[in-house]
Each structure stands twice: as C-alpha cells, then as structure tokens.
PASEBA-1860 file (N, C-alpha, C; in nm, 3 decimals):
! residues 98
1> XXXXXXXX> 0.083/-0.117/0.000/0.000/0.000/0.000/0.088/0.124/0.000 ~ 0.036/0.201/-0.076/0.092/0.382/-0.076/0.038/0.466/-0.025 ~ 0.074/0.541/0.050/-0.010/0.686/0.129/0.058/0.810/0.069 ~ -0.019/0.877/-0.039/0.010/0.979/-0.057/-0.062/1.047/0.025 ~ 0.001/1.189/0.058/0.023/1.330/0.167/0.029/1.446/0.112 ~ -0.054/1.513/0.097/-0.028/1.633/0.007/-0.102/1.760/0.139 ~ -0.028/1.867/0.178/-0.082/1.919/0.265/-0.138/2.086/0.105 ~ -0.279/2.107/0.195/-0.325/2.178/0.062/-0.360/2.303/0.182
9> XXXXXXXX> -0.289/2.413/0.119/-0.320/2.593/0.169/-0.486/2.636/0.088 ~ -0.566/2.664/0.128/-0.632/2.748/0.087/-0.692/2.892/0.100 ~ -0.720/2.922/-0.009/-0.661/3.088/-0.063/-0.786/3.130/0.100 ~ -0.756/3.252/0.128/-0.868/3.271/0.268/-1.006/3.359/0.221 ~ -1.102/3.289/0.289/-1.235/3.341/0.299/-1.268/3.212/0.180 ~ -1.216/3.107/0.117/-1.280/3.026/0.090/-1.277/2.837/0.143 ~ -1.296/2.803/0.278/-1.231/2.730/0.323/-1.374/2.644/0.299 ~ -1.524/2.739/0.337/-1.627/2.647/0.332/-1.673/2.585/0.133
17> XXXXXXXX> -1.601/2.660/0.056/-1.648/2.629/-0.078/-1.581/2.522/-0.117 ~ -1.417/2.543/-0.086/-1.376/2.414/-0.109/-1.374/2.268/-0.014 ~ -1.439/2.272/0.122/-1.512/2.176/0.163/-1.646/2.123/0.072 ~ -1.759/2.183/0.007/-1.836/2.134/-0.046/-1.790/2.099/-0.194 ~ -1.658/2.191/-0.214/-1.626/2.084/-0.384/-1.537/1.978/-0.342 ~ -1.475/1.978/-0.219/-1.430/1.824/-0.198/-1.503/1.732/-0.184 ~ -1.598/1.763/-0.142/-1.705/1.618/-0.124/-1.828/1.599/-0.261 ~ -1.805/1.708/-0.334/-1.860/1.676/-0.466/-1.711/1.568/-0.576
25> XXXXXXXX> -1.607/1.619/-0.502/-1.492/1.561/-0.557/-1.424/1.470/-0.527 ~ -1.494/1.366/-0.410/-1.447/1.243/-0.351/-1.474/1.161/-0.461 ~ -1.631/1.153/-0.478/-1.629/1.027/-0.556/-1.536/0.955/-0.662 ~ -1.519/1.110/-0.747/-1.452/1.092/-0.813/-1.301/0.992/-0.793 ~ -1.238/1.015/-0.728/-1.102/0.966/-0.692/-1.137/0.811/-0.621 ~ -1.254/0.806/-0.570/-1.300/0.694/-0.526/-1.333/0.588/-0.610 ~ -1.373/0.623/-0.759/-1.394/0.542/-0.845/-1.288/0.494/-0.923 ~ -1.153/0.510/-0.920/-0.997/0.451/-0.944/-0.993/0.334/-0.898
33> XXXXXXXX> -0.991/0.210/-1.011/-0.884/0.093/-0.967/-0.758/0.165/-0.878 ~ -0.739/0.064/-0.799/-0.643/0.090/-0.670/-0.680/0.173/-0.604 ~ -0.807/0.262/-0.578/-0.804/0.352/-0.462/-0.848/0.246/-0.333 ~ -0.799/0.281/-0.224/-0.805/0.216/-0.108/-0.888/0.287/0.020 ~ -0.898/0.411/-0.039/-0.955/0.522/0.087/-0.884/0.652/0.100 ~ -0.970/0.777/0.174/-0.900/0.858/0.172/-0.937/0.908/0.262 ~ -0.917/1.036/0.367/-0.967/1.148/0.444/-0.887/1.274/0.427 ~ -0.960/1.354/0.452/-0.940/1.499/0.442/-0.932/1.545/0.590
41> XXXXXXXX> -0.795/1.616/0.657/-0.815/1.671/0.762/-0.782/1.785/0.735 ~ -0.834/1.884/0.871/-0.842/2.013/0.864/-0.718/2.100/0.980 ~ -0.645/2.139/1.017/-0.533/2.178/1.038/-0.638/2.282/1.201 ~ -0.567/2.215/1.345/-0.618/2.328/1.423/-0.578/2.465/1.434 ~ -0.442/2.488/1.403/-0.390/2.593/1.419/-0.417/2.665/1.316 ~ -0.433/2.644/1.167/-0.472/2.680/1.064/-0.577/2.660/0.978 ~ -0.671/2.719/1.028/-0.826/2.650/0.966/-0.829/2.667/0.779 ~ -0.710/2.759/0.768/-0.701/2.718/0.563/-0.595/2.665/0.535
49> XXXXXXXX> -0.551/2.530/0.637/-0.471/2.430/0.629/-0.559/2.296/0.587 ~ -0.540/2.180/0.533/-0.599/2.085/0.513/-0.469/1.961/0.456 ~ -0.465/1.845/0.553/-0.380/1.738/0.496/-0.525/1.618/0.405 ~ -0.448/1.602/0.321/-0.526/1.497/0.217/-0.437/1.385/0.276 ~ -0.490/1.268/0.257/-0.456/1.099/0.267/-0.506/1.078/0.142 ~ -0.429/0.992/0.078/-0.511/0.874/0.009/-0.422/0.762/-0.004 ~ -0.499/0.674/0.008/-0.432/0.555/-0.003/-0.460/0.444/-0.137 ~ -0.327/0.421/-0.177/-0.373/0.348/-0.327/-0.299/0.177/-0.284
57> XXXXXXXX> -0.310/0.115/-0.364/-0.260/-0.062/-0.382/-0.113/-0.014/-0.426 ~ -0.051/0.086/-0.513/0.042/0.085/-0.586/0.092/0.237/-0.575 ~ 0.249/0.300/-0.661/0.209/0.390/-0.697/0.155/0.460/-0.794 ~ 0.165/0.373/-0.914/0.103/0.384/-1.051/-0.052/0.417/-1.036 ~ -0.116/0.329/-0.981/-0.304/0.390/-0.965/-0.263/0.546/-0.927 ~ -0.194/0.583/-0.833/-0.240/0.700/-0.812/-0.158/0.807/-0.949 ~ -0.021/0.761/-0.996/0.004/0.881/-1.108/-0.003/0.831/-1.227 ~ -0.072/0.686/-1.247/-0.095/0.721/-1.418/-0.245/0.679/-1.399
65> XXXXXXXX> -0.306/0.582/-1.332/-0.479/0.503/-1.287/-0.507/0.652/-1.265 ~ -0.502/0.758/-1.181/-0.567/0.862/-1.166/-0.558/0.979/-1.225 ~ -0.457/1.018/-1.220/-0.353/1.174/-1.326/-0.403/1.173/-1.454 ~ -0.425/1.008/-1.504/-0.421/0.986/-1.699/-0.574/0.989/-1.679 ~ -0.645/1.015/-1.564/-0.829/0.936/-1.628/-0.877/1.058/-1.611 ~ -0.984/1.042/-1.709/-1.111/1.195/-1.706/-1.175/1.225/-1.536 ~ -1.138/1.148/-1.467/-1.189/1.175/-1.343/-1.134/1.272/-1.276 ~ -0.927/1.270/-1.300/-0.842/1.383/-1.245/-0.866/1.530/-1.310
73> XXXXXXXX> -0.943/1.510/-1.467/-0.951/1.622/-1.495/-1.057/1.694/-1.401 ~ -1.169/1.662/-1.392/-1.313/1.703/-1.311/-1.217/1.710/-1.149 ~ -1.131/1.668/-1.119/-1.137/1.656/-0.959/-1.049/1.803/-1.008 ~ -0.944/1.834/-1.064/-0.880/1.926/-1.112/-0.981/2.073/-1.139 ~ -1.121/2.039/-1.207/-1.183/2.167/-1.208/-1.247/2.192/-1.126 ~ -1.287/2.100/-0.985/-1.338/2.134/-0.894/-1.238/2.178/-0.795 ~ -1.115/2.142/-0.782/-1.056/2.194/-0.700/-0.920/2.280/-0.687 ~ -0.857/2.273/-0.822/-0.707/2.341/-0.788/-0.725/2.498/-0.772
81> XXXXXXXX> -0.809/2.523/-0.825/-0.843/2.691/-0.822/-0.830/2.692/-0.656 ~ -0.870/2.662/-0.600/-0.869/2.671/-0.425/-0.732/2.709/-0.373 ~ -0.609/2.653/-0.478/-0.495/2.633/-0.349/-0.402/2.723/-0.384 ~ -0.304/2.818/-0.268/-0.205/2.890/-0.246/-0.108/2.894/-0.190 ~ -0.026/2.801/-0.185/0.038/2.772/-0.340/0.008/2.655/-0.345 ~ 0.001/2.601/-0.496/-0.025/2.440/-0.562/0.018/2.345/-0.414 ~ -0.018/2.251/-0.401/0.041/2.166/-0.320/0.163/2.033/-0.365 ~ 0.226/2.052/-0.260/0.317/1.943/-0.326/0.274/1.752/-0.262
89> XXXXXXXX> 0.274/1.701/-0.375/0.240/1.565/-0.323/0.362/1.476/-0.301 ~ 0.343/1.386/-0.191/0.451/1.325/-0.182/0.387/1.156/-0.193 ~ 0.461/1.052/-0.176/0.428/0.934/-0.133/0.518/0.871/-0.036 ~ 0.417/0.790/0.047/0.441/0.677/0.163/0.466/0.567/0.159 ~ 0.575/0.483/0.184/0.553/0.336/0.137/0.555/0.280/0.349 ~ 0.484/0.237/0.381/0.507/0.168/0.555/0.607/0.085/0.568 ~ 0.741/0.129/0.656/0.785/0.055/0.699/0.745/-0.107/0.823 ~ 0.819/-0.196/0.828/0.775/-0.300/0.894/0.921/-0.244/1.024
97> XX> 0.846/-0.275/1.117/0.892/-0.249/1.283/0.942/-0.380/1.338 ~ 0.896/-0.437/1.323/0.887/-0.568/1.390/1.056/-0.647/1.333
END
C-alpha cells in the first residue's frame, strides 16, 4: 500500500467552498482501480490548512490510474483553483517495525 500526503493551503475566505467541492470531488477519486480510501483533515492551528490521505494498492493507480483518467480532470476543475500555493504531493511506502 501507498499513502500519498499532500498538505493543501487554501486561498482565505474560501475554506467552506472548497469543503463542499471536496465532497462533490471524492467520488470521483474513489472510483480509481487501486483507490483504497481517503480522508481529508483540517489543520487546528490553521483553519485554511488541510492534509489529504489517500491511499492506493500501488504507486502507478495513483500517477498514471488517476492523473491519466477523465476523473483527475473534473477533480482538477473542482478543486485546484482553491490552493495557495499548488500543493506538493509526496508518497508513503510503511515501513515494517517488527
């Protein structure tokens, strides 16, 4: 499994618009071979802070299964207008402890 982390700034005085185009914009990303789940948190100290999760099977579902499909375009017009500055995405692979 992969956990991409992308912490997303949004521009101020619009924190409640892009809450309702994220959840017009879940499905979307939800309907990807390899998506595994995702949540959206909201930052206490910074209420136009927000960390994204998502979790994919691979890293390919998430940059060519998602990036290459008409779904990233729509999640793209519902949401990049929101952010200041672009966000940078990273990925997670879990280490084993044991």
């Amino acid at each position: 499994m992969i956990l991409e982390a992308a912490m997303l700034h949004i521009k101020q005085g619009m924190t409640k618009a892009f809450e309702d185009s994220f959840r017009k914009a879940s499905p979307l990303i939800s309907s990807i071979d390899g998506y595994l789940g995702h949540e959206l948190q909201q930052c206490l100290e910074d209420d136009h802070k927000y960390l994204l999760l998502v979790r994919w099977r691979n890293l390919e579902d998430h940059t060519v299964g998602f990036r290459e499909s008409p779904q990233y375009a729509e999640w793209k017009a519902l949401l990049h207008h929101y952010y200041s500055p672009f966000p940078a995405v990273e990925h997670f692979a879990r280490i084993s402890l044991e």
